[in-house]
LONU-71837 format. One record per atom (N, C-alpha, C, CB): residue number from 1; residue in one letter; z, x, y. Coordinates in steps of 0.1 Angstrom, whole numbers, padded with zeros to 4 digits, always signed. Glycine has a CB too. Example, Ala and Ser with C-alpha at 12.3 -4.5 7.8 and 13.67 -1.06 7.14 Angstrom:
<pts>
k, r, Z, X, Y
1, a, +0078, +0132, -0057
1, a, +0078, +0123, -0045
1, a, +0078, +0132, -0033
1, a, +0090, +0113, -0045
2, s, +0071, +0128, -0022
2, s, +0071, +0137, -0011
2, s, +0079, +0129, +0000
2, s, +0057, +0141, -0006
</pts>
This chain:
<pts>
k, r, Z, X, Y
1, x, +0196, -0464, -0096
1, x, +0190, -0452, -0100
1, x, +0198, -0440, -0095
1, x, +0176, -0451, -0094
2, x, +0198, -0431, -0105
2, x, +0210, -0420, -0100
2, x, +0204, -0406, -0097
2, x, +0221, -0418, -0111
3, x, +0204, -0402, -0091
3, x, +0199, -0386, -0081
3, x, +0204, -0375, -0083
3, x, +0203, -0384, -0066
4, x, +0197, -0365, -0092
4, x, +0202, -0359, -0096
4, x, +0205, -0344, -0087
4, x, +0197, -0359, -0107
5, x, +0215, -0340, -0084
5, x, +0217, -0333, -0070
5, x, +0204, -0321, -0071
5, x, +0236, -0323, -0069
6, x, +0201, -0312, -0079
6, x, +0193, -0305, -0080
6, x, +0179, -0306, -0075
6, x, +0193, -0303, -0089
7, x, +0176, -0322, -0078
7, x, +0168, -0330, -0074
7, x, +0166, -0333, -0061
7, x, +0170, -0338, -0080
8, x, +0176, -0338, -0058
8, x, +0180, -0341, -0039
8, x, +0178, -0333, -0028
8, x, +0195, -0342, -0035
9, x, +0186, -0319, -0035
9, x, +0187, -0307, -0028
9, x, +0174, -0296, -0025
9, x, +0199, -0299, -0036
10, x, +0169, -0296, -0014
10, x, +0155, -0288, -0011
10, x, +0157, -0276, -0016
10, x, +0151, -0285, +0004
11, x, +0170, -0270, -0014
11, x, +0168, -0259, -0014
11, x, +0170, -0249, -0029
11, x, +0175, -0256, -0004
12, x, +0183, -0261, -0033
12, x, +0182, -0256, -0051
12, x, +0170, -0262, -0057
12, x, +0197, -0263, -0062
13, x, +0161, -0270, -0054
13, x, +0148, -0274, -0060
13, x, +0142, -0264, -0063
13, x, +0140, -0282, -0053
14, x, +0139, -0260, -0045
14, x, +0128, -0247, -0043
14, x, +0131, -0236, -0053
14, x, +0128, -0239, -0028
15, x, +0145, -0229, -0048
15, x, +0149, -0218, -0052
15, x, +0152, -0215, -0067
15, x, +0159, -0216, -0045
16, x, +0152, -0223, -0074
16, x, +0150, -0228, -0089
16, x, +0136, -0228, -0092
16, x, +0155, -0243, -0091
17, x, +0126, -0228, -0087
17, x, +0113, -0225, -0089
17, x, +0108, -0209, -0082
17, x, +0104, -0238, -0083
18, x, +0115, -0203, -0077
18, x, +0110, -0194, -0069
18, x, +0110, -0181, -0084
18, x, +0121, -0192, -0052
19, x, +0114, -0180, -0095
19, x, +0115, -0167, -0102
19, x, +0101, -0174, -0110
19, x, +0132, -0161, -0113
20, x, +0097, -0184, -0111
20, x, +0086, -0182, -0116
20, x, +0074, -0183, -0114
20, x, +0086, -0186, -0123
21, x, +0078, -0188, -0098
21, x, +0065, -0182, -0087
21, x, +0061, -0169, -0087
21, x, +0068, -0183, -0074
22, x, +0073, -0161, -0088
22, x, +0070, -0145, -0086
22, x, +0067, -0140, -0097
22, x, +0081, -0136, -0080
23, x, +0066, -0148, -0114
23, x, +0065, -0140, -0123
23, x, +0051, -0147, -0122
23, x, +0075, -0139, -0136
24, x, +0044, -0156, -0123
24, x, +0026, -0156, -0122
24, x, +0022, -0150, -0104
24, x, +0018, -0176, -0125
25, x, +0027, -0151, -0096
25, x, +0022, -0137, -0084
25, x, +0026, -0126, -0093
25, x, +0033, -0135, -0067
26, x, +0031, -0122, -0100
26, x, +0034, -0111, -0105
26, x, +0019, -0108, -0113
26, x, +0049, -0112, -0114
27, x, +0018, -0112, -0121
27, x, +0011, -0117, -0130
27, x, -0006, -0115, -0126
27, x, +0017, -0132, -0132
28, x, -0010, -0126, -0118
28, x, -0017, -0124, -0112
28, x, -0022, -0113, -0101
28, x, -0017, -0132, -0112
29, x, -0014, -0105, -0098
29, x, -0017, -0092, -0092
29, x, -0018, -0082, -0098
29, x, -0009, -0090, -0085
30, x, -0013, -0081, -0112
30, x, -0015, -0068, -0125
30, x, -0030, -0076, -0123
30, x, -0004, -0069, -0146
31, x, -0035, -0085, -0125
31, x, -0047, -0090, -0132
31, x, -0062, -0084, -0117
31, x, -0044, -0112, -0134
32, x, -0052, -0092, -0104
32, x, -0065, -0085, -0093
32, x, -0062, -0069, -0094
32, x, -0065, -0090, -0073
33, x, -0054, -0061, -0096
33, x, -0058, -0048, -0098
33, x, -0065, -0039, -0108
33, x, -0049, -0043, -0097
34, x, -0059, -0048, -0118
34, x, -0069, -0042, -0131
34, x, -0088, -0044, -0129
34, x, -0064, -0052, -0148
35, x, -0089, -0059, -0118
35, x, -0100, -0059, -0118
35, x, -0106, -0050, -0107
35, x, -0103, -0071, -0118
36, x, -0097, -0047, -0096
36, x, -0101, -0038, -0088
36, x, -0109, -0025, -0097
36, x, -0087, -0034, -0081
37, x, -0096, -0023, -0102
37, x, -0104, -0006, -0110
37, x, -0117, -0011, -0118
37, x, -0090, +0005, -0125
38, x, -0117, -0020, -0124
38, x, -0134, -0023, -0133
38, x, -0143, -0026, -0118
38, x, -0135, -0042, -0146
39, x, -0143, -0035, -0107
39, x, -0151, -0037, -0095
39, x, -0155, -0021, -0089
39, x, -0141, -0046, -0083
40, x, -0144, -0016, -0086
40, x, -0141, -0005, -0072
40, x, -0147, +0010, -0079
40, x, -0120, -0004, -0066
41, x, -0147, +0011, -0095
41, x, -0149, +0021, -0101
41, x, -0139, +0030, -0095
41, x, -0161, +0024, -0100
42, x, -0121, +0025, -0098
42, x, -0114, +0033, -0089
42, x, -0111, +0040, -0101
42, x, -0102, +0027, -0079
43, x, -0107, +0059, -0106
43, x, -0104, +0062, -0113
43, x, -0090, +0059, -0120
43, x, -0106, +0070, -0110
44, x, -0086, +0065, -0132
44, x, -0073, +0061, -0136
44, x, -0060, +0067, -0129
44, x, -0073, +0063, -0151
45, x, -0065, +0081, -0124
45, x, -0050, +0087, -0112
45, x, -0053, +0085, -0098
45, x, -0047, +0105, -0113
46, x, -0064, +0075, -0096
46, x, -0065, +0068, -0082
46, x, -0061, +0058, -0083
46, x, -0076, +0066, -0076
47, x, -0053, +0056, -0065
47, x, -0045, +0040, -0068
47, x, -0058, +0025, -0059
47, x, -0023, +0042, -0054
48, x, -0056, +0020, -0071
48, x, -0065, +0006, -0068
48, x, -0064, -0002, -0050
48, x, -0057, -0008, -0081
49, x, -0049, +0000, -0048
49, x, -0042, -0005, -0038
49, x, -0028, +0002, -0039
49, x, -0042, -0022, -0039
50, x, -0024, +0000, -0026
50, x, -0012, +0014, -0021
50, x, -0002, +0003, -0025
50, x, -0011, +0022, +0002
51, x, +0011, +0011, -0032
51, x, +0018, +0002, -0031
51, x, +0030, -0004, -0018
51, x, +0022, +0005, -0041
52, x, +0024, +0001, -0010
52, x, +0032, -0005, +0004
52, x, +0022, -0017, +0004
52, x, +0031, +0007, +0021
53, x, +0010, -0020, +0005
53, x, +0009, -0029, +0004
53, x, +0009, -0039, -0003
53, x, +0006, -0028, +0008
54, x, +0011, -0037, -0017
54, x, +0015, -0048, -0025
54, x, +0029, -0051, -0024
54, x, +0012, -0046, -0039
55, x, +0040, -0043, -0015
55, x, +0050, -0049, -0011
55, x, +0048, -0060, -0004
55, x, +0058, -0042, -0006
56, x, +0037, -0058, +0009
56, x, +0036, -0063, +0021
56, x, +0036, -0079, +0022
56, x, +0024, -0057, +0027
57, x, +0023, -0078, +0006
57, x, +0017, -0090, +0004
57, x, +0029, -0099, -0002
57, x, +0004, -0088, -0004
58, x, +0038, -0093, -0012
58, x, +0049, -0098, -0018
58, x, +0061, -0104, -0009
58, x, +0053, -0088, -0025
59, x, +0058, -0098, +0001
59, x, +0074, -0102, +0013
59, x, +0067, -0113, +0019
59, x, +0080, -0088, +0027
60, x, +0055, -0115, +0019
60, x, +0050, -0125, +0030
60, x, +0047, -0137, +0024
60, x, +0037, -0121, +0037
61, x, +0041, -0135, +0009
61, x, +0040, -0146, +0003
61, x, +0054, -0153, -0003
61, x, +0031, -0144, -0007
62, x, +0063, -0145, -0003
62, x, +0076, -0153, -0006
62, x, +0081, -0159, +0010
62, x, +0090, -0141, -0014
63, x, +0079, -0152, +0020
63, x, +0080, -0160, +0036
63, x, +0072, -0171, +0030
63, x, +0072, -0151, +0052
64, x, +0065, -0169, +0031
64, x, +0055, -0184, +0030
64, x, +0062, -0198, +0020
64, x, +0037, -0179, +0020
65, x, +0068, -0188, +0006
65, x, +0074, -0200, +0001
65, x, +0089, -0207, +0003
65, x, +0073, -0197, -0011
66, x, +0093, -0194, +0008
66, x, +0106, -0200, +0021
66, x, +0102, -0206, +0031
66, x, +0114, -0190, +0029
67, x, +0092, -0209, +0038
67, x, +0085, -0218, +0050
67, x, +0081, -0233, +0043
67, x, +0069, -0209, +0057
68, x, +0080, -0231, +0036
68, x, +0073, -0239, +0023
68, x, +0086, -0250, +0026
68, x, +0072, -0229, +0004
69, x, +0095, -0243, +0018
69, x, +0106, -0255, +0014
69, x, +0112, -0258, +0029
69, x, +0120, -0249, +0002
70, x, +0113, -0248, +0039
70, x, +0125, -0250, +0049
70, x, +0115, -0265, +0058
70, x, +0128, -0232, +0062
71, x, +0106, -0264, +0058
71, x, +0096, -0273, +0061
71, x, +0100, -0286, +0057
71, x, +0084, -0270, +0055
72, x, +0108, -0288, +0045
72, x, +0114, -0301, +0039
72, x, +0125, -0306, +0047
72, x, +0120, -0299, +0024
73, x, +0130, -0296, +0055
73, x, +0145, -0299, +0060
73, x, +0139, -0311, +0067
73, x, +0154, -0286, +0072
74, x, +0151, -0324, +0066
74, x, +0147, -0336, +0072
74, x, +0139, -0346, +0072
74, x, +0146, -0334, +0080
75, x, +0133, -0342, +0055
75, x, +0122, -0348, +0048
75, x, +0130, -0353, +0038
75, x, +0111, -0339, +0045
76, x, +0128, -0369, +0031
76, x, +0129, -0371, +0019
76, x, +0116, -0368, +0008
76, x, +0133, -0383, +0019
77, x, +0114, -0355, +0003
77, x, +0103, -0355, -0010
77, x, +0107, -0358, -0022
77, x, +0098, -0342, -0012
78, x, +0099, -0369, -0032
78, x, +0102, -0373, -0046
78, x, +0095, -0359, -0051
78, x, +0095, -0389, -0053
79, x, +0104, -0356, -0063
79, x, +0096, -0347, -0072
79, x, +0090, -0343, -0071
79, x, +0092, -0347, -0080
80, x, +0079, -0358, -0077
80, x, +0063, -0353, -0079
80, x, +0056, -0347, -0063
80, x, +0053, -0370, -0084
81, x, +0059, -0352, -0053
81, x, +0055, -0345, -0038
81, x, +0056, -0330, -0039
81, x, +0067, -0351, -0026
82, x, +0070, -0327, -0045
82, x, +0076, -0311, -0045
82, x, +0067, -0304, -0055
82, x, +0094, -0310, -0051
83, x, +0069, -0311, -0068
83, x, +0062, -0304, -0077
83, x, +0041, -0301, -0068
83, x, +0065, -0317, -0096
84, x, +0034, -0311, -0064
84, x, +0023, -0310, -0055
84, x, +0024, -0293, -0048
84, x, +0026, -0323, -0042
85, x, +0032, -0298, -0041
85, x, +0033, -0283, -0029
85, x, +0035, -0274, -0036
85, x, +0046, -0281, -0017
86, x, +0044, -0274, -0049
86, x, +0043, -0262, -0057
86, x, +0035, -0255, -0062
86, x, +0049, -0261, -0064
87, x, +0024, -0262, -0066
87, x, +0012, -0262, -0071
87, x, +0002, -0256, -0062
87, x, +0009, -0274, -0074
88, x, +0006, -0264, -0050
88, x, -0009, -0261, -0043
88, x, -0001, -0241, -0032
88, x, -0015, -0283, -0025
89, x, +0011, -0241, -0033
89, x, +0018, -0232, -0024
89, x, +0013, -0219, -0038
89, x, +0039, -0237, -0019
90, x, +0016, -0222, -0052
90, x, +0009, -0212, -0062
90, x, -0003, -0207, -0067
90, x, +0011, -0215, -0068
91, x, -0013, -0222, -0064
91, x, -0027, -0214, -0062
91, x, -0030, -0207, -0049
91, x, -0039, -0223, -0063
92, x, -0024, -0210, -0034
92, x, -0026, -0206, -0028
92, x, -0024, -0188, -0028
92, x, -0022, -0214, -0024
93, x, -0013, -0183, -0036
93, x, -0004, -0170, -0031
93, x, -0018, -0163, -0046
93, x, +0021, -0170, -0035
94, x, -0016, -0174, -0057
94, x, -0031, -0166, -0065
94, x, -0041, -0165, -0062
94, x, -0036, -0170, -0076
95, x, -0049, -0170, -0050
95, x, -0063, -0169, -0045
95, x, -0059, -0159, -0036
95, x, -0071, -0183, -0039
96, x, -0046, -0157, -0032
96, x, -0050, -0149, -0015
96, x, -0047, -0136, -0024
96, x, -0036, -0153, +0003
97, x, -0042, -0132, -0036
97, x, -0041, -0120, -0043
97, x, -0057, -0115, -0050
97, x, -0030, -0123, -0055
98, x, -0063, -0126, -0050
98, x, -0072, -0120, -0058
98, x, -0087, -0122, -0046
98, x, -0073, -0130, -0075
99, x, -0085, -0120, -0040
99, x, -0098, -0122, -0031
99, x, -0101, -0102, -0024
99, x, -0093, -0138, -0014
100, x, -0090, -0091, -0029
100, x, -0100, -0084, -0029
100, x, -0107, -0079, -0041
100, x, -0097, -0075, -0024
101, x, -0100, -0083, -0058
101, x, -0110, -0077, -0064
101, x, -0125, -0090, -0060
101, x, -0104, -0074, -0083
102, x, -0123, -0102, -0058
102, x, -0136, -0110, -0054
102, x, -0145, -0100, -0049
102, x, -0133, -0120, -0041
103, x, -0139, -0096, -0032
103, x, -0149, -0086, -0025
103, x, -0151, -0073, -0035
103, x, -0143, -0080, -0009
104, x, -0148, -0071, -0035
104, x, -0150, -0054, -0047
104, x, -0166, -0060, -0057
104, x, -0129, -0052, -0064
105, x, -0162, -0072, -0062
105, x, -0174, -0076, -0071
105, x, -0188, -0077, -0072
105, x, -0172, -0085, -0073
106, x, -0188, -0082, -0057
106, x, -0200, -0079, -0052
106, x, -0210, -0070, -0053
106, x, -0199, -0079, -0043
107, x, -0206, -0060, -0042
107, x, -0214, -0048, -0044
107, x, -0209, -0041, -0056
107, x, -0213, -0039, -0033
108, x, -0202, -0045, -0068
108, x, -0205, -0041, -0083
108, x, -0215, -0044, -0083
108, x, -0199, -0044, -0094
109, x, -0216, -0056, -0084
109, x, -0229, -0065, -0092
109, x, -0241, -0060, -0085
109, x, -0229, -0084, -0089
110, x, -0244, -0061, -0071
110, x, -0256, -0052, -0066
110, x, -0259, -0040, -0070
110, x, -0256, -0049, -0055
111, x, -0248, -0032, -0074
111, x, -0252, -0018, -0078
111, x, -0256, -0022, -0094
111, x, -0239, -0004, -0075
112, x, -0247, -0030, -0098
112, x, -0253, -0031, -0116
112, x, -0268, -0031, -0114
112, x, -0249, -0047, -0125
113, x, -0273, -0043, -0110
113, x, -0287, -0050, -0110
113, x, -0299, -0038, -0100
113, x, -0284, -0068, -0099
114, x, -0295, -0032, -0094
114, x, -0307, -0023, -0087
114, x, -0307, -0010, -0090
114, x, -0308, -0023, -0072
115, x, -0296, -0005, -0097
115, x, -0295, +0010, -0102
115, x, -0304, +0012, -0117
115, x, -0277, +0015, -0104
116, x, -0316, +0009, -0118
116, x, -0322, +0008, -0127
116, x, -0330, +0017, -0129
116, x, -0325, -0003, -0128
</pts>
């Protein structure tokens, strides 16, 4: 059976997946802000979220996916193991983006239902 270096290698694995980690984090952060402004009733020349902190969240969740792979150092992972973590390291960075329009929803929904 023959090994294909890309394959072998943790770090061209990871880093070969890392532009399209950041294009659905990308992705999915247009999506929690837009819901912000429908939740938060934020206006259109008010900002949903500052963008210092959508850097913040962007530098940390790519830390995380560099921790992610460096974590492999001294590990043999097959594919399918890698492809796993990629998965679960991608819903992870999409749930932790979208958990404030989550909170925001709430008290929409309360105010929908009792402002009657």
């Amino acid at each position: 059976m023959t090994t294909n270096t890309k394959e072998a290698n943790p770090f061209i694995w990871w880093e070969l997946r890392r532009i399209p980690f950041n294009i659905f984090f990308i992705i999915s952060t247009e999506i929690s802000v837009q819901l912000i402004y429908v939740f938060a009733e934020v206006g259109p020349t008010e900002e949903a979220i500052h963008p210092f902190t959508l850097m913040a969240i962007i530098i940390i969740l790519n830390i995380l996916y560099t921790i992610t792979w460096l974590s492999e150092i001294g590990k043999r992972r097959t594919h399918n193991q890698r492809l796993e973590l990629f998965k679960r390291i991608l819903f992870i960075a999409i749930g932790f983006i979208m958990i404030p329009p989550v909170l925001h929803f709430f008290p929409f929904i309360f105010k929908q239902l009792f402002s009657l």
